[in-house]
Backbone as numpy.savetxt, mean C-alpha at the origin, in Angstrom:
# Nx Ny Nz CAx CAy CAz Cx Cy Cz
22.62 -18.56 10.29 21.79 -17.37 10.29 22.66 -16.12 10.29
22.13 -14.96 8.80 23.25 -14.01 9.07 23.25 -12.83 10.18
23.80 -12.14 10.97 23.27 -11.33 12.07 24.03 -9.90 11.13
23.75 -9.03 11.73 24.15 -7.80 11.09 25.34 -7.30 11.93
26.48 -7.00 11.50 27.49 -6.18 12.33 27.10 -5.49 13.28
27.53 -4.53 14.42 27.33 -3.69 14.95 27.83 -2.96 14.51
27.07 -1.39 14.50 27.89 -0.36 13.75 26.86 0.94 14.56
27.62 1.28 16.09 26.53 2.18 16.75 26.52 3.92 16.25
27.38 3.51 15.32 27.97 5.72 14.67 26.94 5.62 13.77
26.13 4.46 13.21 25.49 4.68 11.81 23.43 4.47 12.03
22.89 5.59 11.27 21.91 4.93 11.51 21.23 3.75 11.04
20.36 3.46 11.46 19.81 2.16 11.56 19.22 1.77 9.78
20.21 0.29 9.42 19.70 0.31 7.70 18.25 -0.65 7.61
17.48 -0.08 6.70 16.19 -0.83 6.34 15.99 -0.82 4.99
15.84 -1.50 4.01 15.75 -2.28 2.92 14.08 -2.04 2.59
13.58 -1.95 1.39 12.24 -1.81 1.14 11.93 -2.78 -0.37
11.00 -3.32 -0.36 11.19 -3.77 -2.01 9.38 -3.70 -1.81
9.78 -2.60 -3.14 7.86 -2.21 -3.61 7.74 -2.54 -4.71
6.51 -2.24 -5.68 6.16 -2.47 -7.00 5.01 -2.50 -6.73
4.14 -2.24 -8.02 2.91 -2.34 -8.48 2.27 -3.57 -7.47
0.78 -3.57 -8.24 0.01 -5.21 -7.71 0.38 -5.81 -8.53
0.26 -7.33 -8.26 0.56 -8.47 -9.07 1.93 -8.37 -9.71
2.62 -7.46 -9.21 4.31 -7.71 -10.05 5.05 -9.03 -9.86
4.70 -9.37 -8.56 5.58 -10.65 -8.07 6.12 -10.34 -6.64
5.91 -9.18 -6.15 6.58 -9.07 -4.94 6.69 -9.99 -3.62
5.80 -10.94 -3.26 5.48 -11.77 -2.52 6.95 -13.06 -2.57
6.95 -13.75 -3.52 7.97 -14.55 -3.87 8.99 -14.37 -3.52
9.29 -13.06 -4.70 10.80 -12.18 -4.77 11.30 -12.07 -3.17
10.26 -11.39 -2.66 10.70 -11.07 -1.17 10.78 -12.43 -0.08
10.42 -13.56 -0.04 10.62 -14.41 0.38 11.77 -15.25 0.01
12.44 -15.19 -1.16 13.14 -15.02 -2.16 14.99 -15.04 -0.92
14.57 -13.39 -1.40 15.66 -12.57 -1.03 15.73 -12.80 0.52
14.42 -12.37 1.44 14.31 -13.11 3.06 15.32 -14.25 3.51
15.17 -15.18 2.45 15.57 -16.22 3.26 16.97 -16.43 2.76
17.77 -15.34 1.40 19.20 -15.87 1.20 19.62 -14.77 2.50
19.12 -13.78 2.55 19.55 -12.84 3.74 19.48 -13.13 5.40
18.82 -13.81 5.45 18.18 -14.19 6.79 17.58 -12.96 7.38
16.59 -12.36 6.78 15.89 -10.95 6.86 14.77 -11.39 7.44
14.01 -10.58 7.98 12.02 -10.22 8.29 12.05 -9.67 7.73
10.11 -10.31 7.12 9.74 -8.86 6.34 8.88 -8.46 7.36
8.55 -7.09 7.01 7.71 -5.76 7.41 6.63 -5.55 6.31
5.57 -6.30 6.80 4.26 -5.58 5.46 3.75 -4.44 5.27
3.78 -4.12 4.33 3.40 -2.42 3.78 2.15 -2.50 2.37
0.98 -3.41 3.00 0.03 -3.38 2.24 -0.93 -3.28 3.38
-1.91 -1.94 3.09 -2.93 -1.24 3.84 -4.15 -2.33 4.18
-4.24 -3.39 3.41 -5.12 -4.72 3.47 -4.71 -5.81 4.11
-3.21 -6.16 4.12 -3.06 -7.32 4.67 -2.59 -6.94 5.97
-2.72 -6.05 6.76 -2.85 -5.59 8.23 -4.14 -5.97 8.68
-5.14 -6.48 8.31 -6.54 -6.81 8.26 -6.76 -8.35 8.64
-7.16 -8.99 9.88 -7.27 -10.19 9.68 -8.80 -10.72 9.40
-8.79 -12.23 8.36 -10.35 -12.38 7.15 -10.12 -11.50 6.15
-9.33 -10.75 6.06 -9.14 -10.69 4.35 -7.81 -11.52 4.04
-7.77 -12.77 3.64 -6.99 -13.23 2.84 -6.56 -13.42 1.77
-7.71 -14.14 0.58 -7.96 -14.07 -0.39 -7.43 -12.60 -1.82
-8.38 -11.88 -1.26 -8.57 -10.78 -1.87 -7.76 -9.78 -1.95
-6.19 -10.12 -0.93 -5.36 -9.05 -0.20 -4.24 -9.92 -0.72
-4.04 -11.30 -1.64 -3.25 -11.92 -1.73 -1.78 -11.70 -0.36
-2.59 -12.30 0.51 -1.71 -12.39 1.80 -1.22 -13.44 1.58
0.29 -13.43 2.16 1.19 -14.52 2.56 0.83 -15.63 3.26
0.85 -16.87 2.75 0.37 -18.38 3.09 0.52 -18.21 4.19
0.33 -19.22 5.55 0.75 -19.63 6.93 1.81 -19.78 6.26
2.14 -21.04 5.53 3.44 -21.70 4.93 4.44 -21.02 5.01
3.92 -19.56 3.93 4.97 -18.46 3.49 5.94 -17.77 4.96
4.10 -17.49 5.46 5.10 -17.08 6.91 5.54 -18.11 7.97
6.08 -19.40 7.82 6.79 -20.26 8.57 7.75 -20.16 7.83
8.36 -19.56 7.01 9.47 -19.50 5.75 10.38 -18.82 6.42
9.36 -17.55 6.54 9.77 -16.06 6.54 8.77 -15.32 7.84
10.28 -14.94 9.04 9.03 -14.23 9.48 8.11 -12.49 9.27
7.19 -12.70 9.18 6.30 -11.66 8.93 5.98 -10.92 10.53
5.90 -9.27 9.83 5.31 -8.30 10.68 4.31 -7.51 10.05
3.21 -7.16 11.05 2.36 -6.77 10.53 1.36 -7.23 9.13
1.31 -8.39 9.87 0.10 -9.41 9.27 -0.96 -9.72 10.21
-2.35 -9.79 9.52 -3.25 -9.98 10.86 -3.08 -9.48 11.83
-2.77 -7.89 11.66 -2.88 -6.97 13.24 -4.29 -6.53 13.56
-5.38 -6.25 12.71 -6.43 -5.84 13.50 -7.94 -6.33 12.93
-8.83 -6.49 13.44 -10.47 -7.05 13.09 -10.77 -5.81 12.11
-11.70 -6.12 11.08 -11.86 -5.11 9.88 -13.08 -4.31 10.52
-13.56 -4.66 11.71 -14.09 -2.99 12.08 -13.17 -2.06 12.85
-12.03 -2.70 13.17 -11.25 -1.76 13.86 -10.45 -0.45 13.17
-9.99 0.94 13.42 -9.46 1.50 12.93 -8.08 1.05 12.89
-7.65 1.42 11.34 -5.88 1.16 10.97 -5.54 2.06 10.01
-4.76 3.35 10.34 -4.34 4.01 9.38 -2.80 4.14 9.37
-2.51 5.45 8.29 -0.95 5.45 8.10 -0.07 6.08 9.66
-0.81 6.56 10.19 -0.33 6.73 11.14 0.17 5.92 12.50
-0.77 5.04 12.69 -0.44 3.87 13.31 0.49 2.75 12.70
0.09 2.97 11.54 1.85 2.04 10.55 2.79 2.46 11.16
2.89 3.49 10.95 4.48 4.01 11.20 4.66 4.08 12.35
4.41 3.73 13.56 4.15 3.61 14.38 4.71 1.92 14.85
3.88 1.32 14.34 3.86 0.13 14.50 5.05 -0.55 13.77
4.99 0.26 12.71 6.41 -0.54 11.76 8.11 -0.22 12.25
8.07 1.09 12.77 9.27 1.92 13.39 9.74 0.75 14.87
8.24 0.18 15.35 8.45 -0.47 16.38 9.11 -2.28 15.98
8.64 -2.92 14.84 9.06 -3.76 14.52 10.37 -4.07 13.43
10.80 -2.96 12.76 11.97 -2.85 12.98 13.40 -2.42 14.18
12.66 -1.97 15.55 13.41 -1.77 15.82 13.81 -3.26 16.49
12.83 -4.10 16.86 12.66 -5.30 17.00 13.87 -5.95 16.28
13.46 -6.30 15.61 14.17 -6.84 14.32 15.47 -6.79 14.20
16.30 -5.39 13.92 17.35 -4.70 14.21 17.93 -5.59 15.57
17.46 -5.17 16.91 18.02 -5.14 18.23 18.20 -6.99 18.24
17.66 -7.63 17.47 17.96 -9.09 17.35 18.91 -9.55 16.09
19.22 -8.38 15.56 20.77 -8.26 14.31 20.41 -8.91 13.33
18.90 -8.88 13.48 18.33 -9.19 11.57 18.15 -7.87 10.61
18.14 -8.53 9.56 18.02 -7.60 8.46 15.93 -7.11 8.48
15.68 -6.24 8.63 14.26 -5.83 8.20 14.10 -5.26 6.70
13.21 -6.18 6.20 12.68 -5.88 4.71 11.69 -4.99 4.69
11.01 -4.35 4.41 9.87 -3.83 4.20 9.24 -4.10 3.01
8.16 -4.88 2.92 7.62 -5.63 1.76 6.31 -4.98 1.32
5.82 -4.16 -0.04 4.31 -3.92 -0.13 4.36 -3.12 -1.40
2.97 -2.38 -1.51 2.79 -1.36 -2.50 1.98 -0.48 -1.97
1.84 0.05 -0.62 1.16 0.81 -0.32 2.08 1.73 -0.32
1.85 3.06 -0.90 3.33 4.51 -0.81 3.29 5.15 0.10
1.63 5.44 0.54 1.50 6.18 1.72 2.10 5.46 3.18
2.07 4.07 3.00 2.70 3.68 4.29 4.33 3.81 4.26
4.84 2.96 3.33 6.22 3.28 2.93 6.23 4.11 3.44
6.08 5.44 2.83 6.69 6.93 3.44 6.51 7.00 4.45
5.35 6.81 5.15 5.11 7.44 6.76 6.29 6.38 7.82
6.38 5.26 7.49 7.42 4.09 8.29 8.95 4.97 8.24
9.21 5.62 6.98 10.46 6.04 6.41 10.37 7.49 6.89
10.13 8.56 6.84 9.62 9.71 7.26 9.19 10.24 8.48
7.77 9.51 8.63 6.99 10.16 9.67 5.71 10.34 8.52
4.63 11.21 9.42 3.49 11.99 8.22 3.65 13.64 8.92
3.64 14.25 7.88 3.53 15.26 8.30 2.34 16.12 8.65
2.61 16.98 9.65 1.47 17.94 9.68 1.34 19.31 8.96
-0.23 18.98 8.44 -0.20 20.60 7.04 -1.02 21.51 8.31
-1.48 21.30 9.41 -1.95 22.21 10.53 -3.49 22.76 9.83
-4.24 22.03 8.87 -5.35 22.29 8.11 -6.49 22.19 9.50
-6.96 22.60 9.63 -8.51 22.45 10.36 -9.49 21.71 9.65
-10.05 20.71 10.78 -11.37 19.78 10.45 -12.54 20.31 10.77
-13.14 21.65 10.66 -13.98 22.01 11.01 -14.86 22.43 9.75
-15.30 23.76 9.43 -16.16 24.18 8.80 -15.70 23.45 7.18
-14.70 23.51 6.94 -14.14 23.15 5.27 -14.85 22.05 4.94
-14.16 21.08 6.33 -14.74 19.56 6.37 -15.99 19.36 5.81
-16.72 19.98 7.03 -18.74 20.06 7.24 -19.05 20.66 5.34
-18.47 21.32 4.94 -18.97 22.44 3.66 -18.65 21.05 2.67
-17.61 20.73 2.22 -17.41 19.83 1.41 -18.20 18.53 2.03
-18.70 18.34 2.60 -19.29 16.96 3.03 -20.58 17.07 2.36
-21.16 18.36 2.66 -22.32 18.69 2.03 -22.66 18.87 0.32
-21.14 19.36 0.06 -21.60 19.32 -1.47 -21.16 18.01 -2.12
-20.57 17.22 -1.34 -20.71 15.50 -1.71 -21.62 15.13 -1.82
-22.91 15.28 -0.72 -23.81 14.99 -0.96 -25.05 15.37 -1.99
-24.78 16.68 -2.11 -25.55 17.68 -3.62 -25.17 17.22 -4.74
-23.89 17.18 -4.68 -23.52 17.40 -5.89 -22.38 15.67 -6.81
-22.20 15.26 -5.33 -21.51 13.91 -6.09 -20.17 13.73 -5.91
-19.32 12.62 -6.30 -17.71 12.78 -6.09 -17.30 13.35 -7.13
-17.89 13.24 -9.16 -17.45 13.49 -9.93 -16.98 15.20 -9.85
-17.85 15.50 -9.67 -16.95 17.49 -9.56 -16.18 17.67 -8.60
-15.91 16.89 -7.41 -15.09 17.43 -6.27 -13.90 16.77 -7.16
-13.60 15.79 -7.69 -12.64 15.12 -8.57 -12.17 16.20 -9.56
-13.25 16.90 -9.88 -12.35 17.58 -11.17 -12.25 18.86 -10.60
-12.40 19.28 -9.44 -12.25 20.06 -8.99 -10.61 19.95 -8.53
-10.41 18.78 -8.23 -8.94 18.34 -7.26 -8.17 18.37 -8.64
-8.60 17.50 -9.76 -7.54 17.65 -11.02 -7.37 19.10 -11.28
-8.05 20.14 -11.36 -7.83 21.64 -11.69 -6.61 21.88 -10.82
-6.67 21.95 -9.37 -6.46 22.61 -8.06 -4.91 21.66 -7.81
-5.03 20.36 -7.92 -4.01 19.54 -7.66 -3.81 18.82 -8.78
-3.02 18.74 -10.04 -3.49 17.31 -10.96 -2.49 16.16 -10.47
-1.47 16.76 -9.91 -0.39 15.53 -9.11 -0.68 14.70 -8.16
-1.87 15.31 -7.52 -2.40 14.45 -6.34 -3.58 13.33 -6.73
-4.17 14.81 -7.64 -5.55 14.00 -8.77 -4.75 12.43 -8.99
-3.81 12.77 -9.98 -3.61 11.33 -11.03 -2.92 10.56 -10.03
-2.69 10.91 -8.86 -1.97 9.34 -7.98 -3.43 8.90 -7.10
-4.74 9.63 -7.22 -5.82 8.90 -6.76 -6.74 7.99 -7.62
-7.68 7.25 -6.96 -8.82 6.57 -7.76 -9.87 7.89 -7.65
-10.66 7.97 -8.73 -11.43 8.91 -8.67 -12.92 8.36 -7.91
-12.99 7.36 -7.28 -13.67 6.86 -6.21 -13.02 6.86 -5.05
-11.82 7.56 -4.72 -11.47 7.59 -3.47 -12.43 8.82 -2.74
-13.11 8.77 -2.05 -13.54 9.85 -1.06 -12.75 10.66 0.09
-12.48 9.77 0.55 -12.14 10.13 1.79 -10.47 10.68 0.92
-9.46 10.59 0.26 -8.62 11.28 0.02 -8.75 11.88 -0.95
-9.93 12.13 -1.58 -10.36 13.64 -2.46 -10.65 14.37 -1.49
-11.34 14.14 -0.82 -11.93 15.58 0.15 -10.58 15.82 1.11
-10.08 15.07 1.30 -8.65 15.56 2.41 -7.83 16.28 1.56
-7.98 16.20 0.06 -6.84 16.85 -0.63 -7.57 18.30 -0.41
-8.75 18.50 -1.22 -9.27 19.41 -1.31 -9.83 20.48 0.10
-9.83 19.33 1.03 -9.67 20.31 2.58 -8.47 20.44 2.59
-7.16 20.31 2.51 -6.04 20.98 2.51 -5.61 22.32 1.78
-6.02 22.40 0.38 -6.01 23.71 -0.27 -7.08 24.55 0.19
-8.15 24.11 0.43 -9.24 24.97 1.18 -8.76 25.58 2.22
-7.89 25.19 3.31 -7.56 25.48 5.13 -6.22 26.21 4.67
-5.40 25.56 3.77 -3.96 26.34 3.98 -3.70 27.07 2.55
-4.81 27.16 1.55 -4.10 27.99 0.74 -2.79 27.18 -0.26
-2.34 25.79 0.15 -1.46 25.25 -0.63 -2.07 23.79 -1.05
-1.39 23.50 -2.27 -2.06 21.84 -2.54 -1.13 21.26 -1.89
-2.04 19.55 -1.62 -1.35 18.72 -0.70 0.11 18.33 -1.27
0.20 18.46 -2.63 1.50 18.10 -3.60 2.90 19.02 -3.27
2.57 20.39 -2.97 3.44 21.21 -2.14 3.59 20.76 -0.98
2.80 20.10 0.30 3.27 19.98 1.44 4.02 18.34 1.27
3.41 17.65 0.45 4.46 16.36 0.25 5.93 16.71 -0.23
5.71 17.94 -1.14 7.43 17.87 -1.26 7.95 18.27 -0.84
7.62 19.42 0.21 8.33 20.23 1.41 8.72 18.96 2.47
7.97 17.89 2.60 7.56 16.92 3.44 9.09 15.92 3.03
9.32 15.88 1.91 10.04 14.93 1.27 11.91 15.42 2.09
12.19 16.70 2.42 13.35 16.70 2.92 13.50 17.06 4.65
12.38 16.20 5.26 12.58 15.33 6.38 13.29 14.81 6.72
14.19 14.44 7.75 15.28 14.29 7.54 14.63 12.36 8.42
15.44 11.22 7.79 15.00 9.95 7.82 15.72 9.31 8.49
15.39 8.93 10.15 16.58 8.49 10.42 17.23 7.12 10.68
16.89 6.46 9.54 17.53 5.28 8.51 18.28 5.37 7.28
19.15 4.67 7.49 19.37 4.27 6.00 18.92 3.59 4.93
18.69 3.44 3.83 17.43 2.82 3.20 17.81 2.58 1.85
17.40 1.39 1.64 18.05 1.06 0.22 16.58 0.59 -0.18
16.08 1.22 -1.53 15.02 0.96 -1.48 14.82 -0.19 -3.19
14.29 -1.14 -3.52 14.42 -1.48 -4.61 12.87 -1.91 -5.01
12.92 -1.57 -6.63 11.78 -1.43 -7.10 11.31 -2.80 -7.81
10.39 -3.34 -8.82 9.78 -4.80 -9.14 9.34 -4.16 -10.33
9.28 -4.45 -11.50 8.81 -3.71 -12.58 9.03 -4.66 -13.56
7.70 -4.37 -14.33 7.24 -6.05 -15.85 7.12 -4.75 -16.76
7.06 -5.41 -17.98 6.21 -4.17 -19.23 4.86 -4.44 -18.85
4.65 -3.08 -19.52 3.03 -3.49 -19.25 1.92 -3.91 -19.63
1.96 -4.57 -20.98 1.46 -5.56 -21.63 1.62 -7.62 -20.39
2.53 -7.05 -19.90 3.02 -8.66 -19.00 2.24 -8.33 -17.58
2.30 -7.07 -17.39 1.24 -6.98 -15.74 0.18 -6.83 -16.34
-0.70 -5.89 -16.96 -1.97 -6.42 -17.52 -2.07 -7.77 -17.11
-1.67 -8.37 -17.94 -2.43 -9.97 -17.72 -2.05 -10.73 -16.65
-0.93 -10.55 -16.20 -0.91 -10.83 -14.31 -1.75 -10.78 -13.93
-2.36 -9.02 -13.73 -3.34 -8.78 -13.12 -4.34 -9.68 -13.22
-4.86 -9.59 -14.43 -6.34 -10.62 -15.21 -6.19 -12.40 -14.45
-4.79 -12.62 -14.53 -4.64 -14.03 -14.21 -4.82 -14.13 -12.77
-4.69 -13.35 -12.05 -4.65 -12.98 -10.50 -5.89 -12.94 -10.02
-6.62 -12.09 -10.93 -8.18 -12.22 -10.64 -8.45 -13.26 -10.60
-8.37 -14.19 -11.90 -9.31 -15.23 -12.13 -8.93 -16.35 -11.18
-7.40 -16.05 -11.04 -6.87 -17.50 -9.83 -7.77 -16.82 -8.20
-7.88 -15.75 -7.78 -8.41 -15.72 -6.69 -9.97 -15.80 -6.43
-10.71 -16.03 -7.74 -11.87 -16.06 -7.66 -11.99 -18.01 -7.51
-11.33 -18.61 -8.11 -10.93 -19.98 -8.44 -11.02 -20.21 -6.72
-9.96 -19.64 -6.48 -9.41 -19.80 -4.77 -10.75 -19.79 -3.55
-12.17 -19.15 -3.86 -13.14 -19.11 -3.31 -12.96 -17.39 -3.18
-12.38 -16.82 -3.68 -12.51 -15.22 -2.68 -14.30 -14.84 -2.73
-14.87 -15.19 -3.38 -16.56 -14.31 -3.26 -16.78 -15.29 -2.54
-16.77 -16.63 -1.80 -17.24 -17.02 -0.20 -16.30 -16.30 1.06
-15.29 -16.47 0.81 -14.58 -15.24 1.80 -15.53 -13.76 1.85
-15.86 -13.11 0.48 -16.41 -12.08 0.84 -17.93 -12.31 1.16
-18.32 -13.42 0.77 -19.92 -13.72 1.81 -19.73 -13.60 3.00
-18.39 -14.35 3.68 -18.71 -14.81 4.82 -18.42 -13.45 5.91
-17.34 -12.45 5.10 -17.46 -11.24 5.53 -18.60 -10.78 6.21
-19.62 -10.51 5.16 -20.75 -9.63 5.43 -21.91 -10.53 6.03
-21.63 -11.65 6.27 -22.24 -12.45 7.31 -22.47 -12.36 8.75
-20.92 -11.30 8.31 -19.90 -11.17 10.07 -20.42 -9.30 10.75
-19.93 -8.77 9.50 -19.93 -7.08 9.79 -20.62 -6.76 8.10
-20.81 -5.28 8.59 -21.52 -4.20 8.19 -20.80 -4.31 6.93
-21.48 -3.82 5.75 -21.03 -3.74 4.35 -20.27 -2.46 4.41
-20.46 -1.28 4.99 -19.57 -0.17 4.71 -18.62 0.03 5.36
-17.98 -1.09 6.37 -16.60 -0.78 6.93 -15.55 -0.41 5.75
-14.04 0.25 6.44 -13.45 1.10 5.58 -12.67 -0.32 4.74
-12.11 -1.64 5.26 -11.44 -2.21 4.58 -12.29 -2.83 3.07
-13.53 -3.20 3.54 -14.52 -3.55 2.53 -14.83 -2.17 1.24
-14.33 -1.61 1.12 -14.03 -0.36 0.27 -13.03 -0.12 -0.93
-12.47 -1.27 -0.64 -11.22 -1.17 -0.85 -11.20 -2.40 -2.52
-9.96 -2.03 -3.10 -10.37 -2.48 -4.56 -10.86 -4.13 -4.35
-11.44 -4.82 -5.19 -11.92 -5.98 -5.01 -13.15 -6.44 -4.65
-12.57 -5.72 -3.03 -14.11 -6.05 -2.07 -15.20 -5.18 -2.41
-14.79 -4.17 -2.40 -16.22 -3.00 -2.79 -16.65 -3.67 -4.48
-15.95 -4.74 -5.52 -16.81 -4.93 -6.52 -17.66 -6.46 -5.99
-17.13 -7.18 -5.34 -17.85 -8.61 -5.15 -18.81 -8.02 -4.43
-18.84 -7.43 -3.08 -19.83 -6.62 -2.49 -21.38 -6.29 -3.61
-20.83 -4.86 -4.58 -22.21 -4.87 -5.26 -22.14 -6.07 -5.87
-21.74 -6.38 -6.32 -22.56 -8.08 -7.24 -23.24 -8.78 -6.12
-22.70 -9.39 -4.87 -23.66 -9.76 -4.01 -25.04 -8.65 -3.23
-24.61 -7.39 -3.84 -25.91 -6.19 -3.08 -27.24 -6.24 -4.15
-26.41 -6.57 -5.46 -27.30 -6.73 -6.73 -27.41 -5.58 -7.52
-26.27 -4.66 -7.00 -25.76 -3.42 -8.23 -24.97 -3.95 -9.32
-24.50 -5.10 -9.91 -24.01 -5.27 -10.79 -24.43 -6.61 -10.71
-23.84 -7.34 -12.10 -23.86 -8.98 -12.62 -22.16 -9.38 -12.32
-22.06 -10.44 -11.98 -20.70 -11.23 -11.48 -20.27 -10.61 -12.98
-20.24 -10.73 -14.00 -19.09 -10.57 -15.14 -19.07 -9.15 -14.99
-19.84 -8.42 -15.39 -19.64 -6.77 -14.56 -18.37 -6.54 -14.00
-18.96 -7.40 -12.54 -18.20 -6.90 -11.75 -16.92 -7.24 -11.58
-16.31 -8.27 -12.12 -15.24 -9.09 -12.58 -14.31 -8.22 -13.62
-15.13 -7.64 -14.86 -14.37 -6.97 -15.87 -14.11 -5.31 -15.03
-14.81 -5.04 -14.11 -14.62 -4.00 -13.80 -13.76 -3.85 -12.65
-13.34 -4.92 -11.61 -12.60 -5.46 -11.14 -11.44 -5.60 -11.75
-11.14 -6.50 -13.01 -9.57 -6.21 -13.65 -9.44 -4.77 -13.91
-10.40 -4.24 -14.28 -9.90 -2.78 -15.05 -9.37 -1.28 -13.92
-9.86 -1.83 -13.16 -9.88 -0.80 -11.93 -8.61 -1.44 -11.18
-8.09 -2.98 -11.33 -6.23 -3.46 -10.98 -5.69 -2.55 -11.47
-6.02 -2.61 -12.92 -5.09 -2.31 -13.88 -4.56 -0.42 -13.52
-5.78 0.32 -13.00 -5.94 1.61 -13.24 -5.02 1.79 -11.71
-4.93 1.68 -11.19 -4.42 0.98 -9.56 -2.84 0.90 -9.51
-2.23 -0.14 -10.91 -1.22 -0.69 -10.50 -0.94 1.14 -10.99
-0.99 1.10 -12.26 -0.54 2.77 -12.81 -0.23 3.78 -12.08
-0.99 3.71 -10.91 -1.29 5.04 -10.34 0.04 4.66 -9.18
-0.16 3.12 -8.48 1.51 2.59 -7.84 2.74 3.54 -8.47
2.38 3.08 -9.82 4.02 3.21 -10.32 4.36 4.29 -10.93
3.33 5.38 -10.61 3.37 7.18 -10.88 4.20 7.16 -9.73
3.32 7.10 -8.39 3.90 7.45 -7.08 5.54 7.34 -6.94
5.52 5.58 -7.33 6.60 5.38 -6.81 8.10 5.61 -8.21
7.55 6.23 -9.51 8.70 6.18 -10.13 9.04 7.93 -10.05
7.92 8.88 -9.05 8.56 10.11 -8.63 10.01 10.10 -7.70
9.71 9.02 -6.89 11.39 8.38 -6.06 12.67 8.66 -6.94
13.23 9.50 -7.18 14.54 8.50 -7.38 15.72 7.96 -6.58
15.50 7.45 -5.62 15.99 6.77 -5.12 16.25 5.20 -5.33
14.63 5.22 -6.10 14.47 3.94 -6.18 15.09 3.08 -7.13
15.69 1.68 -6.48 16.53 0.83 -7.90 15.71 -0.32 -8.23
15.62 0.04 -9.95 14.85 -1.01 -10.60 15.16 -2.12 -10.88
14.21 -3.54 -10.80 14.59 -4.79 -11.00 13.60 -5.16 -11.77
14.07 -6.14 -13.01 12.75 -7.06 -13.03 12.84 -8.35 -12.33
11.55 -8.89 -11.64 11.87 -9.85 -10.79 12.74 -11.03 -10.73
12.83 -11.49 -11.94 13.88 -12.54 -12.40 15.42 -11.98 -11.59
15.49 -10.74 -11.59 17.09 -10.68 -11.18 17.13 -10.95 -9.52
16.56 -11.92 -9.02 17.44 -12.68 -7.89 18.61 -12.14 -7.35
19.40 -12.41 -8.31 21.07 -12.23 -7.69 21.50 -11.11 -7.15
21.25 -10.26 -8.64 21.35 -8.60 -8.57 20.82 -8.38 -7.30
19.55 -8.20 -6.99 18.90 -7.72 -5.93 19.67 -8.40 -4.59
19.86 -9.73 -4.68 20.36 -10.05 -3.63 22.07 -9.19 -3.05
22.72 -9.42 -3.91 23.98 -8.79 -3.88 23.64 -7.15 -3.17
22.99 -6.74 -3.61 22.68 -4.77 -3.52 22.39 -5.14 -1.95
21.69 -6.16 -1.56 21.02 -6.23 -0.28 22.56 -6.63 0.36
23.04 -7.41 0.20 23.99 -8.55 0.79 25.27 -6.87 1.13
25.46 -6.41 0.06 26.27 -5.14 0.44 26.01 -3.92 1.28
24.86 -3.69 1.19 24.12 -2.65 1.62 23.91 -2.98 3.83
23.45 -4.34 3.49 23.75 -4.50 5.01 24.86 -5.02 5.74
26.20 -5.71 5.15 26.85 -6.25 5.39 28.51 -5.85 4.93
């Protein structure tokens, strides 16, 4: 088992390997885990969720007797879990990790967590009061589609890294320029020279995109194969249809097909298409980084070596 040097002048190194959905990251990182003798650290906003398995393509039991995992199955899907408690929670299991002279991976495609684990989140000092209440109301008048093109006018950098069904981070964008007068895209990059106090080697997972397309498609169809629409029965057997994880890509389409807003093929084709629109918006976020070093998954070695140097 490899342990990490001591080295108390330097700060503390952490390793990240992101990419799109369906790139392959799961493998790769189990992959690399076990020539390193690393933990991973999960950095997918879903598989912090325990009963979503399926749909969150979470790591086998198997996988995690391989490899150990953090931040898997931390909380019941009515419970609150945001980026703030990540980083929180993740800062704490690397330090774990570290103080036992393993290598910590950080494994996912969520950006907003990434950053906040690596960073912090910052505060834009916006007020939740009247802006909040005003835009809540014309959600309800008027719909998400104009507050959307309202945010593409006002923000288009923030616009094109959202789903234009995101709610809850359209209106936070747009309560931010409302309260402070700046878009949220200015306080992320003011945000960006934070000073991090890790070292961080971060490496990226990247297919053409004619080859993730159909990942994606194949991913669907293997997790529907897998039972995921009895997983999501047995969900709403359990809890309320509008909890926040059930919102989330996948679940919010099996959902209407079982509410009877759509037909299973519907919701299936609209399901791949909304992966697809998803992974894109991943690999906006994350190819603004440059920090980040690109792999396609096949390179094993490469990646391993960058790791093998980087901590050792």
């Amino acid at each position: 088992m490899a342990v990490l040097p001591p080295n108390s002048q330097d700060r503390p190194r952490i390793a990240v390997l992101l990419g799109p959905t369906a790139v392959g990251k799961t493998q790769v990182a189990l992959e690399l885990a076990r020539r390193l003798g690393a933990e991973i650290i999960n950095a997918d906003s879903l598989q912090v969720y325990r009963e979503l398995n399926i749909g969150t393509a979470k790591p086998t039991p198997a996988e995690r007797a391989l490899v150990r995992h953090h931040l898997v199955d931390v909380v019941a899907p009515p419970e609150p879990y945001d980026a703030a408690r990540y980083s929180r929670e993740g800062r704490a299991a690397a330090a774990d990790i570290q103080g036992r002279g393993r290598a910590p991976l950080v494994v996912g495609g969520t950006g907003l967590y990434i950053k906040a684990l690596l960073y912090g989140l910052f505060d834009d000092g916006s007020p939740a009061g009247g802006v909040r209440r005003r835009l809540r109301q014309e959600l309800t008048e008027l719909g998400l589609e104009p507050l959307y093109q309202r945010l593409r006018y006002l923000d288009p950098a923030v616009a094109d890294r959202l789903s234009p069904q995101d709610t809850y981070r359209i209106l936070r964008a747009l309560e931010v320029i409302e309260a402070t007068g700046l878009p949220l895209s200015a306080w992320h990059a003011a945000h960006r020279f934070q000073d991090c106090p890790y070292q961080v080697l971060k490496l990226g997972l990247t297919r053409p995109r004619e080859e993730l397309c159909r990942r994606i498609d194949q991913r669907v169809e293997a997790m529907l194969a897998a039972g995921w629409l009895a997983e999501v029965e047995g969900l709403l057997s359990r809890y309320p249809a509008g909890l926040k994880p059930f919102k989330a890509l996948g679940y919010r389409h099996l959902i209407a097909y079982l509410m009877g807003r759509w037909g299973l093929e519907e919701a299936v084709t609209l399901l791949k298409r909304d992966t697809r629109r998803y992974a894109k918006r991943q690999l906006t976020w994350f190819r603004a980084d440059a920090e980040i070093k690109w792999f396609d998954p096949g390179q094993i070695e490469e990646m391993a070596l960058c790791l093998e140097d980087f901590f050792y």
